[in-house]
N, CA, C and O atoms as a MOPAC input file, in Angstrom:
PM7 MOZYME 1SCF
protein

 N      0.84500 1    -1.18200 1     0.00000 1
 C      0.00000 1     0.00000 1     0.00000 1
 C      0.88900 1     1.24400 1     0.00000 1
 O      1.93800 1     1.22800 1     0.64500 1
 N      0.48400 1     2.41000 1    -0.75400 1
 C      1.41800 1     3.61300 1    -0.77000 1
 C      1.63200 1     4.97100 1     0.22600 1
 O      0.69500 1     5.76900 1     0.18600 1
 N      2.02900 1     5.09200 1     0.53700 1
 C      2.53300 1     5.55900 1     1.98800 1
 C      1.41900 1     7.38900 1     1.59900 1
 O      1.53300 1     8.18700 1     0.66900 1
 N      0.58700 1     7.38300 1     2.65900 1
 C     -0.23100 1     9.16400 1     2.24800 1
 C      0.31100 1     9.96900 1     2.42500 1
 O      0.59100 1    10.45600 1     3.52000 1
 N      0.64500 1    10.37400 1     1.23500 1
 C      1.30700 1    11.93500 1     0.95900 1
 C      0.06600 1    13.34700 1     1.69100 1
 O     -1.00400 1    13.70200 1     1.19700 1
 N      0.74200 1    13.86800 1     2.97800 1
 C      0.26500 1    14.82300 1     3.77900 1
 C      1.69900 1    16.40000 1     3.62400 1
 O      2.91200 1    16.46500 1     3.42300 1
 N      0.53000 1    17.40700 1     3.87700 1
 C      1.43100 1    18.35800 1     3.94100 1
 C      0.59800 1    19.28800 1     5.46200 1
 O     -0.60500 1    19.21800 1     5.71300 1
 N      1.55700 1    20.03900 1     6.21800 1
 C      1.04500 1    20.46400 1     7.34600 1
 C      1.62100 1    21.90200 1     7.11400 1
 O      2.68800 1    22.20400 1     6.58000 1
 N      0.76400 1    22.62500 1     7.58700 1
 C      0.50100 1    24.37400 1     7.52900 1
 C      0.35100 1    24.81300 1     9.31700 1
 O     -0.44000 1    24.38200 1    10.15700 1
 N      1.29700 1    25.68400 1     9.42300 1
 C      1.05600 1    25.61200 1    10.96700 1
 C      0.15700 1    27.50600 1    10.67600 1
 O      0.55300 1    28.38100 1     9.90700 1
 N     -0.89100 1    27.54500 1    11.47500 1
 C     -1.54800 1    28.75000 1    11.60300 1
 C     -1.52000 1    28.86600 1    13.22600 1
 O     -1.80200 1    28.07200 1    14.12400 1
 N     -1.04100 1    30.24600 1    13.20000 1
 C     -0.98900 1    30.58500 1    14.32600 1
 C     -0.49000 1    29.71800 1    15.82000 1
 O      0.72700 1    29.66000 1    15.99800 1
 N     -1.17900 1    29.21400 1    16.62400 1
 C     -0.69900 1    27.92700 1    17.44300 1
 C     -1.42900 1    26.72100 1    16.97800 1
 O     -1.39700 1    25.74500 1    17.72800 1
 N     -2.03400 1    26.63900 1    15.94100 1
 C     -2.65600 1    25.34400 1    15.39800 1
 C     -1.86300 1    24.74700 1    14.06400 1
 O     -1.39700 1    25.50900 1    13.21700 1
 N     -1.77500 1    23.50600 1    13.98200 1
 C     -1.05100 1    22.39600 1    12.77900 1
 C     -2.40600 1    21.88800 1    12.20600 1
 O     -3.31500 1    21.29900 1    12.79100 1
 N     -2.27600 1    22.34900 1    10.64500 1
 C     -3.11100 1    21.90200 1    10.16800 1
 C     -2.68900 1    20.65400 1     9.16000 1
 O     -1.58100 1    20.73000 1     8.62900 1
 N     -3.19100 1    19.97000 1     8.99000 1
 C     -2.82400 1    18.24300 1     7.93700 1
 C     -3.83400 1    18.07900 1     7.20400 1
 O     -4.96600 1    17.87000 1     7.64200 1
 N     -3.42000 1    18.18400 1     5.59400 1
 C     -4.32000 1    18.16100 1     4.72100 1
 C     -3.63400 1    16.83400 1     4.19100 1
 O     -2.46200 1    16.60700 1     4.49000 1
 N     -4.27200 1    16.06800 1     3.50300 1
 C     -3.83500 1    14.61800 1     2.98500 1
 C     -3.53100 1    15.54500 1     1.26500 1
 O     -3.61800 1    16.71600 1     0.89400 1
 N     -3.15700 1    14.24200 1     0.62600 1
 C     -3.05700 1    14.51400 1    -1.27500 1
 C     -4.40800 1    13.91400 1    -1.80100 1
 O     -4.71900 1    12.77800 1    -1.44400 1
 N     -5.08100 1    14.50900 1    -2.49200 1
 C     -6.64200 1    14.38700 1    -2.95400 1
 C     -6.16400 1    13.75700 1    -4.97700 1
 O     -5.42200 1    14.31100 1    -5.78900 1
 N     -6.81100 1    12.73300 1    -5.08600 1
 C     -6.14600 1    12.06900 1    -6.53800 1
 C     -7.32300 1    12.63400 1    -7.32500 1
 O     -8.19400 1    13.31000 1    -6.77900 1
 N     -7.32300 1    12.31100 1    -8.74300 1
 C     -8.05400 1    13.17200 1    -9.72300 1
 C     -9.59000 1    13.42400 1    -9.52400 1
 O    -10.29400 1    14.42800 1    -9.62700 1
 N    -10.01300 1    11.11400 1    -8.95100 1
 C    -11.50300 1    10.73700 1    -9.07600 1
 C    -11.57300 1    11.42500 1    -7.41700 1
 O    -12.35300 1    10.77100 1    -6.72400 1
 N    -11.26300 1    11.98100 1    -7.06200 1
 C    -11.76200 1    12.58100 1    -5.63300 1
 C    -12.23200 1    14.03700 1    -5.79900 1
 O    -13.21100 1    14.67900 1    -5.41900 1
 N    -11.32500 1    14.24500 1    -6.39400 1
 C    -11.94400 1    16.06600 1    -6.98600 1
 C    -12.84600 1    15.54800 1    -7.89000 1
 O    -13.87600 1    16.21800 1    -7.81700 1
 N    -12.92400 1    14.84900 1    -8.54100 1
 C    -14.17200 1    15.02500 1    -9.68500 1
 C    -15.56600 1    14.20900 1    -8.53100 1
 O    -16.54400 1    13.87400 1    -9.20000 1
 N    -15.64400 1    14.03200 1    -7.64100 1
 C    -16.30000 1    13.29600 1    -7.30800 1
 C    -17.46200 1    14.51300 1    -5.99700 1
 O    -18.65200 1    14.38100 1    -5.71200 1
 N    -16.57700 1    15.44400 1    -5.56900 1
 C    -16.60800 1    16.11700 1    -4.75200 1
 C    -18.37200 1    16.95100 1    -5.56000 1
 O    -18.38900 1    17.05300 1    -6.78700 1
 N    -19.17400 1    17.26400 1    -5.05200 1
 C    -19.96000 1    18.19400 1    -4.98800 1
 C    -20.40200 1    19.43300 1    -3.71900 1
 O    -20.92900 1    19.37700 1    -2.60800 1
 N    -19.73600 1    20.76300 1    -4.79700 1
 C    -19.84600 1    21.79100 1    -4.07000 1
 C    -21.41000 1    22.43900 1    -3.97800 1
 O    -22.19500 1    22.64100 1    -4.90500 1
 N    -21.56900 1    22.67600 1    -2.63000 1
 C    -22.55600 1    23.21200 1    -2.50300 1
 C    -22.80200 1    25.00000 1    -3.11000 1
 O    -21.91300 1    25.80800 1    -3.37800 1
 N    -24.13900 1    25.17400 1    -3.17900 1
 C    -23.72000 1    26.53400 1    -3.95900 1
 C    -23.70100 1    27.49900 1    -3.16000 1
 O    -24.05900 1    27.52000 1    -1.98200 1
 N    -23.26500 1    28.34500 1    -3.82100 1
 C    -22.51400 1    29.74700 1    -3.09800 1
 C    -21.35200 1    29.28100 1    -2.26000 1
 O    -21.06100 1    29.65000 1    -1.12200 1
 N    -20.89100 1    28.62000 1    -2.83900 1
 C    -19.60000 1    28.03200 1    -1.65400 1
 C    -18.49500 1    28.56300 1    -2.37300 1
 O    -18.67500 1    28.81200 1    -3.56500 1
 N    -17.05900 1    28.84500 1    -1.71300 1
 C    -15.79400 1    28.79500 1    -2.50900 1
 C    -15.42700 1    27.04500 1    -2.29500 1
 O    -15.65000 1    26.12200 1    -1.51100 1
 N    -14.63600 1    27.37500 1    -3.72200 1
 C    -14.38800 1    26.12300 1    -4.20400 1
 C    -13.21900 1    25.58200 1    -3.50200 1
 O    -12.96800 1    24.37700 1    -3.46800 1
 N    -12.38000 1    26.65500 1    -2.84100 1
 C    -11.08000 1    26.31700 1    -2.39800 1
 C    -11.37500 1    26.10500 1    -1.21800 1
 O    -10.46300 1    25.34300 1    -0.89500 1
 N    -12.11300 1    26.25400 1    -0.17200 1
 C    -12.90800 1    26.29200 1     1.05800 1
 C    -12.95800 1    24.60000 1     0.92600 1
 O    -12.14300 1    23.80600 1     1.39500 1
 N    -13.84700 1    24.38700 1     0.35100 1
 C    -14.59100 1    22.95500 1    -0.32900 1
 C    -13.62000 1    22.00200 1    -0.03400 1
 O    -13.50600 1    21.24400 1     0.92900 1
 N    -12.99700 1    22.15800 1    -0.94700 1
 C    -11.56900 1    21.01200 1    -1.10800 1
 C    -10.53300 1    21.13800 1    -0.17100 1
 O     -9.89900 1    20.15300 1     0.20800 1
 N    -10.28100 1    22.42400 1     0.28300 1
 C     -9.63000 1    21.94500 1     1.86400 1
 C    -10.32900 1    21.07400 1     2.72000 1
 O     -9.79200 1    20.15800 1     3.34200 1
 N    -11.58300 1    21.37100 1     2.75500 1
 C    -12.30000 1    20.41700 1     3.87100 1
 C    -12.41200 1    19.02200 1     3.88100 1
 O    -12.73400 1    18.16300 1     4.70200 1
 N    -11.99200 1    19.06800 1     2.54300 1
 C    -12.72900 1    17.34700 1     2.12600 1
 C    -11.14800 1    17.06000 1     2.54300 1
 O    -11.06100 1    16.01700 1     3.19100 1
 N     -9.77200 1    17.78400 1     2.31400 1
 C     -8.74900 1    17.00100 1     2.41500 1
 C     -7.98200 1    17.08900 1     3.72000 1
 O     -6.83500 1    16.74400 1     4.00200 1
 N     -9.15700 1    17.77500 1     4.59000 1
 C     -8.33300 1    18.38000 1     5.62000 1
 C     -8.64100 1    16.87400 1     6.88800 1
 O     -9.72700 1    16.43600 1     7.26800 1
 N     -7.16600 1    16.38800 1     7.28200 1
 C     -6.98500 1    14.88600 1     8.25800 1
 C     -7.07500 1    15.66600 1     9.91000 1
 O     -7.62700 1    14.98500 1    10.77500 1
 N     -6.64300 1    16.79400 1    10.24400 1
 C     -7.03900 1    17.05700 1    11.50100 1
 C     -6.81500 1    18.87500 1    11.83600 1
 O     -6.65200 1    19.64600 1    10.89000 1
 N     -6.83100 1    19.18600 1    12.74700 1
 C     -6.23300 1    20.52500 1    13.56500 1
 C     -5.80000 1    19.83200 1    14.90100 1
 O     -6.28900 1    19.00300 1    15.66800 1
 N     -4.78200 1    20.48000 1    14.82400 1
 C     -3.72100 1    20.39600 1    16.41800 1
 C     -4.30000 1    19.12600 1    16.74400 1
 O     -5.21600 1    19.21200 1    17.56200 1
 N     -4.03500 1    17.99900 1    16.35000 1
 C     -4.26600 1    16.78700 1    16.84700 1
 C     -5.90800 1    16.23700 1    16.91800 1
 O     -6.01400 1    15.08400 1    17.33500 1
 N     -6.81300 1    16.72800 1    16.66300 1
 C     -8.54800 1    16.82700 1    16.44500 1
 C     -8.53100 1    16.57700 1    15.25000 1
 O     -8.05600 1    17.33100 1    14.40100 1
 N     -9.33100 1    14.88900 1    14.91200 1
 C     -9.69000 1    14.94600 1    13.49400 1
 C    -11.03900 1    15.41200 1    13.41100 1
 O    -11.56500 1    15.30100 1    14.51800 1
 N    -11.71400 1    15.82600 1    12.66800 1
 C    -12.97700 1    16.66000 1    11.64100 1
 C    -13.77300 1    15.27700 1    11.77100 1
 O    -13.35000 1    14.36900 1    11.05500 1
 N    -14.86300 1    15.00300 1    12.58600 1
 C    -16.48200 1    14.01100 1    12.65500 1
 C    -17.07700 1    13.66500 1    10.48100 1
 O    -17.40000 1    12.62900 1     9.89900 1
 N    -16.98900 1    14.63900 1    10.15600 1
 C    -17.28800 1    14.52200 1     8.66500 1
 C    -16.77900 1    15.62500 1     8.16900 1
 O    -15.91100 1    16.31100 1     8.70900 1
 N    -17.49600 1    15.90100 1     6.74300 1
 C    -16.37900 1    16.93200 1     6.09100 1
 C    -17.88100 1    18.10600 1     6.37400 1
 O    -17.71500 1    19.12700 1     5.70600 1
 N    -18.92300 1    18.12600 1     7.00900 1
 C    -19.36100 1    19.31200 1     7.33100 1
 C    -18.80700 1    20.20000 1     8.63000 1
 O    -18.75300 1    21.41700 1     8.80800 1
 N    -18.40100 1    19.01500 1     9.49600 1
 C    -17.47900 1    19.79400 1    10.61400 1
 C    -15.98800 1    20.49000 1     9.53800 1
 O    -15.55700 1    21.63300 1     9.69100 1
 N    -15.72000 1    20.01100 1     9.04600 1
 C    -14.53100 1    20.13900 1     8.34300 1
 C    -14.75700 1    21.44300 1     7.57500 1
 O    -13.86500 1    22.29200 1     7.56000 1
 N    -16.07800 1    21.66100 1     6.84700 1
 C    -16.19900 1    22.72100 1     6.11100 1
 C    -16.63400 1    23.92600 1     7.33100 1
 O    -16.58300 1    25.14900 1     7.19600 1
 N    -17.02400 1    23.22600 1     8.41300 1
 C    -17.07100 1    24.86000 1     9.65300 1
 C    -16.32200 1    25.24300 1    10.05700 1
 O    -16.41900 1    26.28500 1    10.70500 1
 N    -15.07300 1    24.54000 1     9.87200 1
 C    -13.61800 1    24.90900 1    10.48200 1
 C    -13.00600 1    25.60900 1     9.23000 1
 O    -12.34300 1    26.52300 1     9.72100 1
 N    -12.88400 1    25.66500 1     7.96600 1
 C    -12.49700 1    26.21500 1     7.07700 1
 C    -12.94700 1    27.47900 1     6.81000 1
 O    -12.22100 1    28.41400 1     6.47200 1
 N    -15.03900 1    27.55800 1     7.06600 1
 C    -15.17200 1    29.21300 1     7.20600 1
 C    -15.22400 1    30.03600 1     7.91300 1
 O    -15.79300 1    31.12300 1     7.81200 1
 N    -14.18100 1    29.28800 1     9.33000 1
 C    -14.04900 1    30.22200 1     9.86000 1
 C    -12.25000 1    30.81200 1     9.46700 1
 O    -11.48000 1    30.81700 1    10.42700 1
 N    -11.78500 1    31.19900 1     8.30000 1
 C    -10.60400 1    31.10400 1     8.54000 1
 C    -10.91600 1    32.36300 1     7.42400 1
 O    -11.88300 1    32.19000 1     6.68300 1
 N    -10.38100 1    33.21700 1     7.32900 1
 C    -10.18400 1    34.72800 1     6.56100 1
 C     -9.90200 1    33.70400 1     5.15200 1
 O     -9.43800 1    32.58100 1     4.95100 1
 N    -10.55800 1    34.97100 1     4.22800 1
 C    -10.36400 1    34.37500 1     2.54900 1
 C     -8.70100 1    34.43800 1     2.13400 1
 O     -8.15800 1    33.68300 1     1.32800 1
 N     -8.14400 1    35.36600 1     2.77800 1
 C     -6.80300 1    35.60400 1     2.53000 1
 C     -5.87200 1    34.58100 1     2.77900 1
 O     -5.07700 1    34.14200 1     1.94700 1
 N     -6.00900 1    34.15400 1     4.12900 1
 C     -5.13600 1    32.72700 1     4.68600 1
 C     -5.74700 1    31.81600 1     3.51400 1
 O     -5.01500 1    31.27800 1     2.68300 1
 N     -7.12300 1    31.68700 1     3.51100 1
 C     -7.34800 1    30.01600 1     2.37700 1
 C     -7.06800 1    30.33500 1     1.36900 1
 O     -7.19200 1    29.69600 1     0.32400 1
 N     -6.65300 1    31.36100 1     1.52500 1
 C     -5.75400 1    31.68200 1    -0.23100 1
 C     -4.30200 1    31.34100 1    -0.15500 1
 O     -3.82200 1    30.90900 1    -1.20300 1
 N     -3.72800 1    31.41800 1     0.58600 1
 C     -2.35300 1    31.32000 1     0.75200 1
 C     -2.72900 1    29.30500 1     1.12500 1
 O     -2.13800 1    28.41300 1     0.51600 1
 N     -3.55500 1    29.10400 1     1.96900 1
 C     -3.08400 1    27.81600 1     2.42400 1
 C     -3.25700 1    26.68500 1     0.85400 1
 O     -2.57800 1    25.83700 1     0.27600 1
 N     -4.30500 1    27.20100 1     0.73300 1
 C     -4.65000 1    26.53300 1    -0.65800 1
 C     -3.70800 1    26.35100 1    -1.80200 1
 O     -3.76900 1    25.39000 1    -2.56900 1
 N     -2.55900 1    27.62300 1    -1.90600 1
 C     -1.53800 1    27.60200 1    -2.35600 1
 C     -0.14700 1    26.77300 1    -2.15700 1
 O      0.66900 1    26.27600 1    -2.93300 1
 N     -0.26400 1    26.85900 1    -0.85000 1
 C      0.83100 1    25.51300 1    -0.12100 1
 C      0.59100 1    24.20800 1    -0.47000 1
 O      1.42700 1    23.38300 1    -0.83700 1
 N     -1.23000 1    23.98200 1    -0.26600 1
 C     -1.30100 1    22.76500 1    -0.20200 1
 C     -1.23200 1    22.23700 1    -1.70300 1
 O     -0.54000 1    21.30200 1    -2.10400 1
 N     -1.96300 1    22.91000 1    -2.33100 1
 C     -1.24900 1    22.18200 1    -4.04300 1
 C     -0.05800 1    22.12300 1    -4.67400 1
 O      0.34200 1    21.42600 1    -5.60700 1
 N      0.51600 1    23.08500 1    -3.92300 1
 C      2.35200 1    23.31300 1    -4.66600 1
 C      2.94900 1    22.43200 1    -3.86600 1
 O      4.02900 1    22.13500 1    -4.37700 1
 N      2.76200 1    21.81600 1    -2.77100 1
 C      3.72200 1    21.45500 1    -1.88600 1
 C      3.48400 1    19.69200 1    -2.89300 1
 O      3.10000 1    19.23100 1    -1.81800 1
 N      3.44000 1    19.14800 1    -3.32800 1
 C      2.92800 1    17.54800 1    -3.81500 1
 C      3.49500 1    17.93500 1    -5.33100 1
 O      3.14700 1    18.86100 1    -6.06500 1
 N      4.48200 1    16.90900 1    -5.53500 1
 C      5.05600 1    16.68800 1    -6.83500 1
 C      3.78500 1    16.61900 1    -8.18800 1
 O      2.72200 1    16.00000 1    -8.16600 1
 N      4.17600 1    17.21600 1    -8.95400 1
 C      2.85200 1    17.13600 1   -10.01900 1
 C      3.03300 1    15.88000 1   -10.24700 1
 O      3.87700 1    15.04800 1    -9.91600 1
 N      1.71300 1    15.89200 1   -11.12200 1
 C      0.85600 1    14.28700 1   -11.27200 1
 C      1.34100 1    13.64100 1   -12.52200 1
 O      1.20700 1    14.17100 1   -13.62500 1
 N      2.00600 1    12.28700 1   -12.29700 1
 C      2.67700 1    11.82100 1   -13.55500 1
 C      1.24800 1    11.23800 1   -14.72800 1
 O      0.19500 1    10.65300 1   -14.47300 1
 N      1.59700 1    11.52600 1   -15.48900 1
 C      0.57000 1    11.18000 1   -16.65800 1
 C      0.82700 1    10.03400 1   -17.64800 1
 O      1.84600 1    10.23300 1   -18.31000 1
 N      0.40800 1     9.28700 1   -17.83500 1
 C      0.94900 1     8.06000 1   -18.76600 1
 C      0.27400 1     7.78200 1   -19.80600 1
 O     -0.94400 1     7.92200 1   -19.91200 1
 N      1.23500 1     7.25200 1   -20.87900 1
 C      0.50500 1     7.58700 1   -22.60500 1
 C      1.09500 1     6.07100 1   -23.00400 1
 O      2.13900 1     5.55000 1   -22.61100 1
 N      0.29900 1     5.65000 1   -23.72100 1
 C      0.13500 1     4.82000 1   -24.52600 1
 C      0.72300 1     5.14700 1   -26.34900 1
 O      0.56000 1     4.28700 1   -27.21400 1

């Protein structure tokens, strides 16, 4: 089995751990409307805060709005840059 690629964002006195989300997980995801999209997909990939894992990904999405648009802009940025891009294979 392949070892889960996690990346951790420390905010303020809290460690946040988002796992690596593969293609059929984003395509699978339905955002609710009026939602940000980047909000969304942190939640679904987010494994805990300061040691507290998230009950489902609606606790998960209450912990995300509470966080300024500016930080989930920056974190959102970490968390996709930080994971080697996605190898693609051709026939």
């Amino acid at each position: 089995m392949e070892k889960l690629e996690q990346v951790e964002v420390k905010l303020l006195n809290y460690t946040f751990r988002f796992r690596r989300m593969r293609w059929m997980e984003d395509a699978a995801i339905v955002f609710p409307p009026r939602s940000n999209p980047q909000r969304v997909l942190l939640a679904y990939a987010l494994l805990e805060v300061a040691g507290l894992q998230p009950k489902n990904t609606e606790e998960a999405i209450r912990v995300m709005e509470s966080i300024p648009a500016a930080i989930i802009d920056r974190v959102f940025k970490i968390w996709k840059g930080s994971f080697p891009p996605a190898r693609k294979f051709t026939t």
